[in-house]
N, C-alpha and C positions, 0 to 999 in steps of 0.2 A: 198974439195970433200965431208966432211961430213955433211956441211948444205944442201950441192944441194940432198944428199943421203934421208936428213930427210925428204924434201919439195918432194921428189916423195914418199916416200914411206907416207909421209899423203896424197897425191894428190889417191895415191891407197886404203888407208882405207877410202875415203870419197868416192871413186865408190863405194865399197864396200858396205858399210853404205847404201847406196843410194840405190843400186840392193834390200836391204835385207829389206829395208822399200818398195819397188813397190811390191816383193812378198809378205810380208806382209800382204798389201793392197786388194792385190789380194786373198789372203786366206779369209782375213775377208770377202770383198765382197762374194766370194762363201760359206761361213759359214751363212750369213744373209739369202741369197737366200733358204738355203738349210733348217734354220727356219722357212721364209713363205712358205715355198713347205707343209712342215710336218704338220703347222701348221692349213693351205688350208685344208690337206690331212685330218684330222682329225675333221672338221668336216662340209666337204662333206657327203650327202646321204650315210652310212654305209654299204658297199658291203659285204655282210655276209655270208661268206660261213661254216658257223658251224658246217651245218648238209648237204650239199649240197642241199641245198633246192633248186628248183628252180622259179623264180617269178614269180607271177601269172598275167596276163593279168590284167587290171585296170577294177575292175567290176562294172556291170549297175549299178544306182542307185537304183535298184529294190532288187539289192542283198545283199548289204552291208548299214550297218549304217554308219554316215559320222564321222572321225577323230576330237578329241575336238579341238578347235582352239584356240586363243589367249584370247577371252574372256571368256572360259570355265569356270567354277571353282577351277578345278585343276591345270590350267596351266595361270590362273590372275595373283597369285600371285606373287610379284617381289620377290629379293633378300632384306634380309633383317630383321627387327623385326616382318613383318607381315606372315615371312613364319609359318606355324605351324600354322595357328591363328584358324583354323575349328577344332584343335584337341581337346579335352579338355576331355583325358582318364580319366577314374572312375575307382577308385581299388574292387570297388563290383560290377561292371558289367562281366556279363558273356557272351560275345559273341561269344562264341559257341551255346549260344538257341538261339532263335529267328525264323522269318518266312522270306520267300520269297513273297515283294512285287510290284508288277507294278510300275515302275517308270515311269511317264509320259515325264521326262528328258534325258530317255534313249537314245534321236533321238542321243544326243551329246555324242557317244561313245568315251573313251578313244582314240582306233585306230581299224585302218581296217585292211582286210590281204595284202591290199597293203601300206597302208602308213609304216607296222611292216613286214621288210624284214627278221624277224629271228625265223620266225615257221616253223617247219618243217613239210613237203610236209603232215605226216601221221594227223596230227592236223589241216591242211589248211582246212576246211571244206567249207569254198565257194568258195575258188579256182574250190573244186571239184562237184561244183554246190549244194549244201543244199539252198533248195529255202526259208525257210523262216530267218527271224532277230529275231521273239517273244521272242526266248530264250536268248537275249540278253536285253530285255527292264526287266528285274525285277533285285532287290536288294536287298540285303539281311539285313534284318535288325533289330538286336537282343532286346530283350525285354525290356533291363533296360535301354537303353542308346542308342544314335546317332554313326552309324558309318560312316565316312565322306569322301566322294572319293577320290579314290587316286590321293597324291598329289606330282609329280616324284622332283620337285622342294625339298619338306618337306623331303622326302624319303632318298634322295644324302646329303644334309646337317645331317641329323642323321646318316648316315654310313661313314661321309666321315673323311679319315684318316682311313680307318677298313678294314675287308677283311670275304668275306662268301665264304664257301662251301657247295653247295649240296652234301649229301652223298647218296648215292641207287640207286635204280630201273630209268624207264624211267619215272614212274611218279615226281621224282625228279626235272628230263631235263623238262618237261612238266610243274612247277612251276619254272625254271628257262626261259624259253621262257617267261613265261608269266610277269615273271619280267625286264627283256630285251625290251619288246613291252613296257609297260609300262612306261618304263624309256626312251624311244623312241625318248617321243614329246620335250624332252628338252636334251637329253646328247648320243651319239656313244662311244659303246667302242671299244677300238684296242684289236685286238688279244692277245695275250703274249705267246699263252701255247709254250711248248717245244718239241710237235710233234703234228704230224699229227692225231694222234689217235681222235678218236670225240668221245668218250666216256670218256676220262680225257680230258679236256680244262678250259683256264684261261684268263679270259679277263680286264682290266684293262680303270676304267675311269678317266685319268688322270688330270681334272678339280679339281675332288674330291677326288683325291690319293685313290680309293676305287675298292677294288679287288675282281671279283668274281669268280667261279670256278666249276669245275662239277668232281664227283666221281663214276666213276659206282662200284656197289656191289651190285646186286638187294636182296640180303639175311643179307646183314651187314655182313655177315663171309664167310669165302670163302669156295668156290664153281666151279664147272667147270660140261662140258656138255661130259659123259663119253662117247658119239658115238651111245649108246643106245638111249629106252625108256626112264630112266632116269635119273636126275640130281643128283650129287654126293655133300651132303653138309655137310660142317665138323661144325658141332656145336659147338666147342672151340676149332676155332681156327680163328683169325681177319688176314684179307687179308693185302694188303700193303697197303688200303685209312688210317690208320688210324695210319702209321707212323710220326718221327719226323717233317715230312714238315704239320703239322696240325698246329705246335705250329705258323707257320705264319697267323693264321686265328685266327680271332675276333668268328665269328659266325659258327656254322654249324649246318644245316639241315635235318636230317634225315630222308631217304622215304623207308618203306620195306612194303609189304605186298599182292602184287598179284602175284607173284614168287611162293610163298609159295601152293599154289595151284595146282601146275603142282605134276607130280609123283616126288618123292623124296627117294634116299638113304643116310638116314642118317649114321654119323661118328663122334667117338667119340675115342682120342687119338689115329687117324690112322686109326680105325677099325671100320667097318661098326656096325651097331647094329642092326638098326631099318627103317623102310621106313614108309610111308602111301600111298595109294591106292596098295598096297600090292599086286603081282599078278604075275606070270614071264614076265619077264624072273630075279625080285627081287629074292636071294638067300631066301629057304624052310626057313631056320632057323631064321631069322629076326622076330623080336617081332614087331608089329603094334605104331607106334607112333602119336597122334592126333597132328594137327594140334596148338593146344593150347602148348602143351608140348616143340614141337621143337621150335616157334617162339619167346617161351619166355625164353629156353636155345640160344637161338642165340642173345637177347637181352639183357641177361647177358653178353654174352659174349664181345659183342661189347660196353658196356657201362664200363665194368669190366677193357676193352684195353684205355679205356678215362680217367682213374681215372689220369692221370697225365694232364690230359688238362684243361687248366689256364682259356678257352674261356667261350662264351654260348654256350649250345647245347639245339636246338630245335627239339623235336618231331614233326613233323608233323604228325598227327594222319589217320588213314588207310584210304584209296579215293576207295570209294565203286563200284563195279560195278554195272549194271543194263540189265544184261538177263532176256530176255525175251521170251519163246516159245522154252529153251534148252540152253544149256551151248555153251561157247562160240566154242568147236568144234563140235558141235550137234545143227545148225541151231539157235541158238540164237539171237533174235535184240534188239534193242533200236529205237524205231521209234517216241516217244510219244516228243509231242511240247510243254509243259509245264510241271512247276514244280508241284510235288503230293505231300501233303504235308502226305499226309498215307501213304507212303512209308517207312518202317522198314530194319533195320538191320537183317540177322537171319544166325543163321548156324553158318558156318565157318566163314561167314564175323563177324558176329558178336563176336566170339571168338578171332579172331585176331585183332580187334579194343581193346578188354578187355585187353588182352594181353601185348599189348603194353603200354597202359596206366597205367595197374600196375605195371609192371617191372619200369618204368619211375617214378611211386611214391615210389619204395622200394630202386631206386638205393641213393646210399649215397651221394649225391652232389645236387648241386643246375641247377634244369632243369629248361628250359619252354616247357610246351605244348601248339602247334598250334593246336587246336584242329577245325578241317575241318570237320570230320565225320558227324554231325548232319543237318550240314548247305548241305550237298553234298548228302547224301542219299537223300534229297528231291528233286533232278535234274536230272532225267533220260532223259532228254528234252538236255543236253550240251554236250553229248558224240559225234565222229563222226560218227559212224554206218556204213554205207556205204559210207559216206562222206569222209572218208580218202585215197583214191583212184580214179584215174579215171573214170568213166563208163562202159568204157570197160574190163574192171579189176574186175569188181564184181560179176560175177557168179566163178571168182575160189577164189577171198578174201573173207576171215571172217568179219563178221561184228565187228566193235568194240567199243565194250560200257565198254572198262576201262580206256584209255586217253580220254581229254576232249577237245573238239573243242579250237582255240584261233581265233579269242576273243572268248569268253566265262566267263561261270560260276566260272572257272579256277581263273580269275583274282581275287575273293574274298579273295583265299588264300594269296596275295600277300595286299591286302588291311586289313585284320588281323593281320598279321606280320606288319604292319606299323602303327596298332593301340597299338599293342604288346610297339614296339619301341618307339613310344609317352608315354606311358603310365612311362614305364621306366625311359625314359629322366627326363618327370616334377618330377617323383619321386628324380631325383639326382640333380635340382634346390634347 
């Protein structure tokens, strides 16, 4: 009985065997399936629902410049030793001066607002019918040296394996858009963040393991909206952007400066001090604080909360507005079609450009400044103005001349930082 006992009971390990290889099989087949699904999925036409934008109708040719294509200049280049090859940083070039010139090549736009599903609705400027393109044909191009288009191919190879954050205001999100467009014509990113919120998100391009991200603070230090007139801002003291989950970031960004503008109560150890534009229902006893004073305690503050951060930190230097005929709640426009190269700094804009730039040379670590101010005071021509909205929307909307159309003049910022980044790089060859 105990041979016949062993010969069934192997006759039942070998069904066994056998069931446990067909599941097997089966698992494997649906784990392959479920890699080309993902990997399909990814990179399909990018559905982007970031800002809840929605798309815009495929506009005339009359309205839109046409998307680079494959033989473009920024997007020829293969993978390879020839990526990089237009770059060729100079450590004594300053581009930040330079002029605004007519590019005859501008017909061959980076991207359109249709081919770039990820601007959102307030920045779609031809969605919302701005009839001409002019403000798209010049380039900027600084005095000592070639700056060379952007190149999304050149751009993903220097970040990649790295991770940025924007930190600030909405001009922040409005230099991440336009780095997003950009990056567009060759790579989709997946979503990542961990909620729903659109003002912290985190998007991931897995090609290039390279992470990007958004932080709102539009003061660098925190702040909230007391139900009043005015905003309530604590000058030492840093919000939560600029906790432990930093040290996962290679790069970060910093945007502050047209917040700063609105009426303000200032706070210092809990307790109010000081305000500007001073007036009730602000408490009698508050001493007047300029504009200069608090923006440069609040950039202590926030750089002071960084001294343990390993990364870069880039200034992005203050993005000017351009009123014109009253401020922007007192009937103000932006209507003019091209760049002036007489256009100045003055006032408060110009105190909070200063501002920033000296706190950023007294702090004790090693910065870079993006320095945009001088190239972008010359563009009153790339704001949307009335372009940000509907038509039928604009006799009770503001016009707005302090985000910048996309495409646009905008994109220069993101084509600096990529000169930034070259320059770097050959320096560690």
């Amino acid at each position: 009985m105990k041979p016949h006992a062993t010969t069934v009971q192997l006759l039942l390990w070998r069904s066994c065997l056998k069931q446990f290889l067909n599941l097997l099989s089966i698992f494997a087949f649906f784990l392959s399936l479920f890699a080309i699904l993902h990997f399909s999925y990814r990179h399909l036409p990018f559905q982007f629902d970031f800002y809840s934008s929605s798309l815009s109708p495929f506009p005339s040719p009359s309205s839109v410049l046409t998307a680079s294509d494959s033989s473009s200049p920024s997007s020829a280049v293969s993978v390879g030793s020839s990526i990089g090859a237009n770059y060729r940083a100079e450590e004594d070039c300053d581009i930040s001066k330079g002029e605004w010139v007519l590019d005859s090549a501008a017909e061959d736009y980076y991207y359109t607002n249709s081919s770039c599903r990820m601007i959102q609705d307030h920045q779609n400027c031809m969605k919302h019918g701005r009839p001409d393109v002019e403000f798209l044909r010049w380039r900027w191009r600084p005095e000592d040296c070639d700056l060379p288009r952007f190149d999304p191919r050149w751009f993903l190879e220097l970040v990649r394996g790295t991770s940025v954050a924007f930190v600030g205001d909405s001009l922040a999100r409005n230099q991440l858009q336009s780095l997003l467009c950009l990056l567009s014509t060759v790579a989709h990113p997946e979503d990542i963040s961990s909620s729903k919120d659109t003002q912290d998100r985190r998007l991931f391009y897995g090609d290039y393991n390279f992470t990007v991200a958004i932080f709102w603070t539009p003061f660098l230090v925190k702040s909230y909206d007391a139900g009043g007139e005015y905003t309530h801002v604590f000058l030492d003291e840093v919000d939560e952007w600029a906790g432990p989950h930093l040290a996962a970031f290679d790069y970060l960004i910093l945007s502050s400066g047209t917040w700063w503008t609105r009426p303000c109560i200032y706070f210092k150890n809990r307790e109010p001090f000081a305000c500007n534009y001073c007036r009730p229902p602000a408490p009698a006893n508050l001493t007047r604080l300029g504009l200069y004073e608090a923006n440069g305690a609040a950039f202590r503050a926030a750089l002071d909360a960084l001294r343990w951060y390993q990364g870069a930190v880039v200034l992005r230097t203050f993005s000017p507005s351009h009123f014109e005929g009253g401020q922007w709640n007192a009937g103000g426009h932006c209507d003019r079609r091209k760049p002036e190269a007489e256009w100045r700094l003055e006032g408060m804009e110009l105190d909070l450009y200063r501002t920033q730039v000296e706190e950023f040379r007294k702090a004790k670590r090693e910065m870079w400044v993006l320095d945009v101010t001088s190239a972008m005071v010359m563009r009153p021509d790339g704001h949307p103005d009335v372009y940000g909205h509907p038509a039928e929307k604009r006799v009770a909307m503001k016009h707005d001349c302090v985000h910048w159309c996309l495409p646009g003049p905008v994109d220069v910022w993101n084509e600096l930082w990529l000169y930034m980044l070259s320059q770097r790089q050959r320096q560690l060859v």
